[in-house]
C-alpha positions as CSV (number, residue, x, y, z in Angstrom):
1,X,5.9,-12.0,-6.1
2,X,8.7,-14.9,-6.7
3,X,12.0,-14.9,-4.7
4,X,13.6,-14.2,-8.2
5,X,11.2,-10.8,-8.6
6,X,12.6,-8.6,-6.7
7,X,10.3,-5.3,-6.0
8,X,12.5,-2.0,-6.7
9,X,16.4,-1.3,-7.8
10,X,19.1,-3.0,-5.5
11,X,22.8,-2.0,-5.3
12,X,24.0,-5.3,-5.3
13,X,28.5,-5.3,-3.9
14,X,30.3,-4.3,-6.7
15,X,32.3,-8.6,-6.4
16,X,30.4,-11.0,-6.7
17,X,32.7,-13.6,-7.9
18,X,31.8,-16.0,-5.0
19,X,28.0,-15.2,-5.1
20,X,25.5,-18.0,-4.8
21,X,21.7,-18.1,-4.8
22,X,20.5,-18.4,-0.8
23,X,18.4,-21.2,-1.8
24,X,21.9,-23.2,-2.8
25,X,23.4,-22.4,0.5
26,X,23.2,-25.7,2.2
27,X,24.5,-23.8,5.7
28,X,26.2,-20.8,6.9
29,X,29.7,-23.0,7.4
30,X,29.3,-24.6,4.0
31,X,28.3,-22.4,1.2
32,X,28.1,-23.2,-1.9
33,X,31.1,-21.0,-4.0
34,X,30.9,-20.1,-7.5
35,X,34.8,-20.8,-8.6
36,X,36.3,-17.9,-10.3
37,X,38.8,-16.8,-13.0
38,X,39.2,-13.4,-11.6
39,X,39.7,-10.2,-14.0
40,X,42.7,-9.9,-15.5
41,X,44.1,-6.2,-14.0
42,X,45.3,-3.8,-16.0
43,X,48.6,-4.4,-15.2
44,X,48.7,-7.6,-16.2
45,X,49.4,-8.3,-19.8
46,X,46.6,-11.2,-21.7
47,X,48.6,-14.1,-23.4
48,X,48.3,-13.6,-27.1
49,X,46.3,-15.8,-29.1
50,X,48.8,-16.2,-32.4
51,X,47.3,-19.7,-33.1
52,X,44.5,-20.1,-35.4
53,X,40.7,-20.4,-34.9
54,X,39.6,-23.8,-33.3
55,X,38.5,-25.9,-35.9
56,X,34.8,-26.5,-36.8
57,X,33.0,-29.6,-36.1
58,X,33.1,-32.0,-38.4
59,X,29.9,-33.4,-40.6
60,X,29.2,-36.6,-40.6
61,X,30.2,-38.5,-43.9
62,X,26.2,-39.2,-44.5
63,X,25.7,-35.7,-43.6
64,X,24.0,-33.7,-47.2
65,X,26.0,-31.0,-48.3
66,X,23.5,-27.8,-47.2
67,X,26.8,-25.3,-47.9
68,X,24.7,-22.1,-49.4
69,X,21.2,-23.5,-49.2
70,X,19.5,-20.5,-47.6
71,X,16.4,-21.8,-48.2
72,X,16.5,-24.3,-45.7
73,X,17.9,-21.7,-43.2
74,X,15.5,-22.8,-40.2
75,X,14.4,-20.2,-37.6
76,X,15.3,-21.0,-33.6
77,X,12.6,-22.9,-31.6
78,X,9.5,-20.8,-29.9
79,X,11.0,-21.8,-26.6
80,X,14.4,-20.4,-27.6
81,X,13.2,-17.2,-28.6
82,X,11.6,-16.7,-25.6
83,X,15.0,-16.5,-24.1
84,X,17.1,-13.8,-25.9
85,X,14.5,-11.3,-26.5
86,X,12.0,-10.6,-29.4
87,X,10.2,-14.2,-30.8
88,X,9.1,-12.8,-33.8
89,X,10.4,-14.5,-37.1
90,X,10.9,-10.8,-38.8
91,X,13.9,-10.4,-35.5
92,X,15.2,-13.3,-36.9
93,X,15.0,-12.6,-41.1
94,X,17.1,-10.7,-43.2
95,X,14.8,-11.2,-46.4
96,X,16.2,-8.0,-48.1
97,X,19.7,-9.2,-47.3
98,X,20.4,-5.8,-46.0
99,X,22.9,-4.8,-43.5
100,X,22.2,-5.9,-40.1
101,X,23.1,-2.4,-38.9
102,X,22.9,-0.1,-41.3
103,X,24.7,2.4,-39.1
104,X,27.6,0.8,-39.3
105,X,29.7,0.8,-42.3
106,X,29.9,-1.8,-44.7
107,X,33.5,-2.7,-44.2
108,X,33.2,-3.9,-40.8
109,X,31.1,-7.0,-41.5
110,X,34.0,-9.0,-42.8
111,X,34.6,-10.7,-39.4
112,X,32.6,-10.7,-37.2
113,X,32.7,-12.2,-33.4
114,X,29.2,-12.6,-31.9
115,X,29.8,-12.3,-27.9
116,X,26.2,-13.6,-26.5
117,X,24.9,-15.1,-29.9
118,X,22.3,-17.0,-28.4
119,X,20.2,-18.8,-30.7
120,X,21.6,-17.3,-33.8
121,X,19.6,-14.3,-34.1
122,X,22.1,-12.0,-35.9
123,X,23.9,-15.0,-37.1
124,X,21.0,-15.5,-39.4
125,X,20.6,-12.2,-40.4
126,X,24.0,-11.9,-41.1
127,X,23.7,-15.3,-43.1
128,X,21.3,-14.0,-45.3
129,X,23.0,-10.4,-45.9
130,X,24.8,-9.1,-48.7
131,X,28.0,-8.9,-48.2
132,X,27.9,-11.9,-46.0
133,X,30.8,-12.0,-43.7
134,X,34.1,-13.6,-44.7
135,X,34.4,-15.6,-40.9
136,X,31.9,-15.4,-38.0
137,X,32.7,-16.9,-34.3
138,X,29.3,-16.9,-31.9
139,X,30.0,-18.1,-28.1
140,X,27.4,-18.3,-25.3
141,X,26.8,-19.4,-22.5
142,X,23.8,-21.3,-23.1
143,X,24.7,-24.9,-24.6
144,X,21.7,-26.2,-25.9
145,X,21.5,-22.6,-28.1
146,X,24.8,-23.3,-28.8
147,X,23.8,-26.9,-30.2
148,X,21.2,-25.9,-32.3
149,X,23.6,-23.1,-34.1
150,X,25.8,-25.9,-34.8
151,X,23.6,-28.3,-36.2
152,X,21.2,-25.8,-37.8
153,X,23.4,-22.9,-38.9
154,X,26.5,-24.1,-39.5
155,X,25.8,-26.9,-42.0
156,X,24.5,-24.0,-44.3
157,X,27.3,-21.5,-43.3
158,X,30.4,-23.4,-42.7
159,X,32.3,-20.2,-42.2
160,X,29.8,-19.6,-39.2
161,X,31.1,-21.2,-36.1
162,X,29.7,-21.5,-32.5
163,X,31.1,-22.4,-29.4
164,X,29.6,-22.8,-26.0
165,X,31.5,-20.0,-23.3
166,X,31.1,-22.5,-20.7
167,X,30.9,-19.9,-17.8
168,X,28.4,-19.9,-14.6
169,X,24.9,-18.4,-14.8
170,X,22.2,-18.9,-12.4
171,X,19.5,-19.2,-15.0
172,X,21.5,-20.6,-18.4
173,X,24.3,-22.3,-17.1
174,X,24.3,-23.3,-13.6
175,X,27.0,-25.3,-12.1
176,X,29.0,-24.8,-8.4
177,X,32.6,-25.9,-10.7
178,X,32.0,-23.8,-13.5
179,X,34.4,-20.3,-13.7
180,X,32.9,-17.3,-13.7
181,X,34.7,-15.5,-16.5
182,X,36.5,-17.6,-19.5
183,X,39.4,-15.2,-21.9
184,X,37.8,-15.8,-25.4
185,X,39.2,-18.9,-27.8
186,X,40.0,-16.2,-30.7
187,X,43.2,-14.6,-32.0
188,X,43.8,-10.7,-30.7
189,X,43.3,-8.0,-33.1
190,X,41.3,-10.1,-35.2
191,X,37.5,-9.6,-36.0
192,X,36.8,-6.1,-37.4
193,X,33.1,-6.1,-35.7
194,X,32.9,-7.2,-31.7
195,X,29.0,-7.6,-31.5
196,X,27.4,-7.8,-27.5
197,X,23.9,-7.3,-27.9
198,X,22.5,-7.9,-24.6
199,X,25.0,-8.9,-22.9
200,X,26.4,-6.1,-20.9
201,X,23.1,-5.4,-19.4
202,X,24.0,-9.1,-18.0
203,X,27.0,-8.7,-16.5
204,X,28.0,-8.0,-13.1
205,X,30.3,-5.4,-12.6
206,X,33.8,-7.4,-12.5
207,X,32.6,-9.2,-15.2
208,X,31.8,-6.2,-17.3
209,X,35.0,-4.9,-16.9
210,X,36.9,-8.6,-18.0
211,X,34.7,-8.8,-20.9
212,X,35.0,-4.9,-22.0
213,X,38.9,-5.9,-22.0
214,X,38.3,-9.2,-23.8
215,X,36.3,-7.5,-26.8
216,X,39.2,-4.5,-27.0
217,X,41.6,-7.5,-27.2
218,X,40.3,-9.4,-30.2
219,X,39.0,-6.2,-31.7
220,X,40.3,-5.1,-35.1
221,X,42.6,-1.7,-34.8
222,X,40.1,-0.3,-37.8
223,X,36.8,-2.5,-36.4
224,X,34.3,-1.4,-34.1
225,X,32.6,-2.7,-31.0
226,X,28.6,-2.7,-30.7
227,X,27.4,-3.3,-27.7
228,X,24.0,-2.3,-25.8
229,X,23.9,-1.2,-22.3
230,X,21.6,-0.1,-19.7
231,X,22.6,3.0,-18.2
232,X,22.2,5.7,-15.5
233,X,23.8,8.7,-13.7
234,X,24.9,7.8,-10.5
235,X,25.7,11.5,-9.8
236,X,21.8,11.4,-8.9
237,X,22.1,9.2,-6.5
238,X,25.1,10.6,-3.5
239,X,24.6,6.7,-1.8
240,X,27.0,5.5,-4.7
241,X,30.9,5.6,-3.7
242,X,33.6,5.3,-6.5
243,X,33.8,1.6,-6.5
244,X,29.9,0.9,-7.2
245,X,29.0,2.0,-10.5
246,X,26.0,-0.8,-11.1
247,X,22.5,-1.2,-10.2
248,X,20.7,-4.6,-10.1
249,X,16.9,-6.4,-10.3
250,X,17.1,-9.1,-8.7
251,X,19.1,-10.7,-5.5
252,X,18.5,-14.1,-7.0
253,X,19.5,-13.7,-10.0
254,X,21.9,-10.8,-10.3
255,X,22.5,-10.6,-14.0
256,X,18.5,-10.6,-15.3
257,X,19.2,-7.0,-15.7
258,X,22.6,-4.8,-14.6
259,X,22.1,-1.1,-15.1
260,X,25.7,0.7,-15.5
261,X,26.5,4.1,-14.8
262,X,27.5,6.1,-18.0
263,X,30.2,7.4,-17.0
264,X,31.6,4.1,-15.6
265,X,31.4,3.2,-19.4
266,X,33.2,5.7,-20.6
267,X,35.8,5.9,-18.3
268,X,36.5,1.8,-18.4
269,X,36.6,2.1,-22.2
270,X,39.1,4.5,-22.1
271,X,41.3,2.2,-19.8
272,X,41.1,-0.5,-22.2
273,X,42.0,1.7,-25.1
274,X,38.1,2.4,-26.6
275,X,36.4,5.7,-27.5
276,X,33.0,6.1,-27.8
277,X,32.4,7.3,-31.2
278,X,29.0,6.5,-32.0
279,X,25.5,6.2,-29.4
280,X,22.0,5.5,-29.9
281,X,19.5,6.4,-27.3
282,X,16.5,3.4,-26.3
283,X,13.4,3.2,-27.8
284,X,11.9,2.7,-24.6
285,X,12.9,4.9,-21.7
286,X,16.0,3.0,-19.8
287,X,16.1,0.3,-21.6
288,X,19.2,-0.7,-24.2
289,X,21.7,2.2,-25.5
290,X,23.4,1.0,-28.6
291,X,26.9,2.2,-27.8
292,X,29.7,2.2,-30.5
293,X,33.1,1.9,-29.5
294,X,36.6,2.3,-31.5
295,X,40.3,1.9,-30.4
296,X,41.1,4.7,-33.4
297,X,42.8,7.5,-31.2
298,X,41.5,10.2,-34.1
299,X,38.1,9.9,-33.6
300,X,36.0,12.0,-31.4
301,X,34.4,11.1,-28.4
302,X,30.5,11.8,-28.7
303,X,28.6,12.4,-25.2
304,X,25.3,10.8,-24.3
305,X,21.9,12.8,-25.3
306,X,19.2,12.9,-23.1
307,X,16.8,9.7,-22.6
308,X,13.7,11.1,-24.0
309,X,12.0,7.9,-25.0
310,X,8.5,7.0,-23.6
311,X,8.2,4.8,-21.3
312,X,7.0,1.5,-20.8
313,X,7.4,-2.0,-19.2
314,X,9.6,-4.4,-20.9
315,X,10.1,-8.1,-18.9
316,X,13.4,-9.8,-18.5
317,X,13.4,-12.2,-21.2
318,X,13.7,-15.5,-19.0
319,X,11.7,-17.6,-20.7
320,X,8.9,-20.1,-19.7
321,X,10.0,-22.7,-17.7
322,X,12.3,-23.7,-14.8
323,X,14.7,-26.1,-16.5
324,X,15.5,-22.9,-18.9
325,X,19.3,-24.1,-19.3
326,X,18.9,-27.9,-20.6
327,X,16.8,-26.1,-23.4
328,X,18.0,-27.9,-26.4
329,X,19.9,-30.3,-25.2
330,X,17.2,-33.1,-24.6
């Protein structure tokens, strides 16, 4: 078993702003410290965004023209798609050009903000489906993904843009200077789809609760935020006081996988102005809830159903080798 293999379910301190790896701890009187932009509380109101979108890279002059060519749409690296999940090429095709979600209604796809885009999974999908979005805006953390969205997608989807969210992660994006949580570079009120697939199951805590703010900011007052979670009920578990509402895997590397309490979920969305209107239980036994949320006051809150789902093993996708964050960028 590897330092970063934890055996079993910690409960990790609910801040971990100023967390660091033991191995990067060079002494006890001079730690290495993560720098942080803290969450933004409640009480605090979040500049508003009123300028327009950053503008896209620019081609080079000998660059072809590849606007439209969907034919040439290339699928991520192997060694990319080890890191966000499935590595299938059918995760990554959309050859019926249907809708990416087809629980969600149409009307949503017209823009679209891609919070942990990766490698362009859904981008391409969403490329290739009919209707394609009007504007799509992908950040992550991972740069060299990032790159290769930009130079592979891009060129054939101009109106599909990526920008690294240059934030700390042990694994993706290491870097003792780098902050913690960024606000996002988008306008508020803007994109009428937020789309975090596998992200929250990432996050710490705190930084669950900045980014569940961030996505109700730049959300749409008629769009909808989709977002997968894993989740539990920490009423089984009387250890838990009201300021712990996560579980994590792994000391090392706290966000491999972050298990939330449910009704942590529900309760934070309601602060930031979100009902649940819409939840899809896991294929597999505790693994990722597809939770819908809307800032529409009319619309009924729907409660979580039982987790009936077999179950199985399913690793942390982490990839294959050690120097996982300057994938891409060789």
């Amino acid at each position: 078993m590897t330092a970063s293999r934890q055996s079993g379910i910690c409960i990790q301190p609910r801040n971990l702003r100023c967390w660091c790896p033991p191995r990067q701890r060079a002494s006890a009187a001079a730690p290495v410290v993560v720098r942080s932009a803290s969450p933004v509380p409640a009480s605090v109101v979040i500049p508003a965004f009123n300028s327009p979108l950053p503008e896209p890279q620019k081609q080079p002059e000998e660059a072809p023209d590849l606007r439209g060519r969907f034919d040439l749409l290339p699928f991520p690296p192997l060694e990319m798609r080890k890191l966000v999940g499935p590595t299938e090429l059918e995760a990554f095709d959309n050859p019926k050009r249907q809708l990416v979600y087809p629980w969600l209604p149409e009307e949503v796809y017209e823009r679209v903000f891609d919070f942990g885009c990766g490698c362009g999974r859904v981008a391409r999908q969403l490329i290739l489906q009919n209707p394609c979005p009007k504007a799509y805006v992908g950040v992550d953390l991972h740069a060299g993904m990032i790159r290769w969205c930009q130079e592979n997608l891009q060129p054939i989807a101009p109106h599909f843009r990526f920008f690294h969210h240059d934030v700390f992660n042990t694994r993706f994006n290491p870097g003792p200077d780098k902050p913690s949580t960024m606000l996002f570079p988008v306008p508020n009120s803007h994109f009428t789809l937020v789309n975090a697939l596998s992200v929250f199951t990432h996050l710490t805590q705190d930084h669950a609760l900045h980014y569940l703010r961030e996505c109700a900011r730049v959300l749409h007052p008629e769009g909808l935020l989709h977002a997968s979670w894993f989740l539990f009920d920490k009423g089984d578990f009387p250890m838990f006081d009201e300021s712990n509402n996560a579980l994590y895997v792994s000391y090392v590397h706290p966000g491999d996988a972050v298990i939330f309490d449910q009704n942590w979920v529900r309760s934070t969305a309601r602060e930031m102005g979100l009902t649940i209107c819409k939840i899809i239980p896991p294929r597999i036994r505790g693994h990722q809830w597809l939770v819908t949320m809307t800032s529409k006051s009319s619309v009924a809150e729907v409660n979580f159903p039982p987790d009936t789902a077999p179950r199985a093993s399913v690793p942390v996708p982490v990839g294959s080798r050690r120097d996982s964050a300057k994938i891409g960028l060789g």
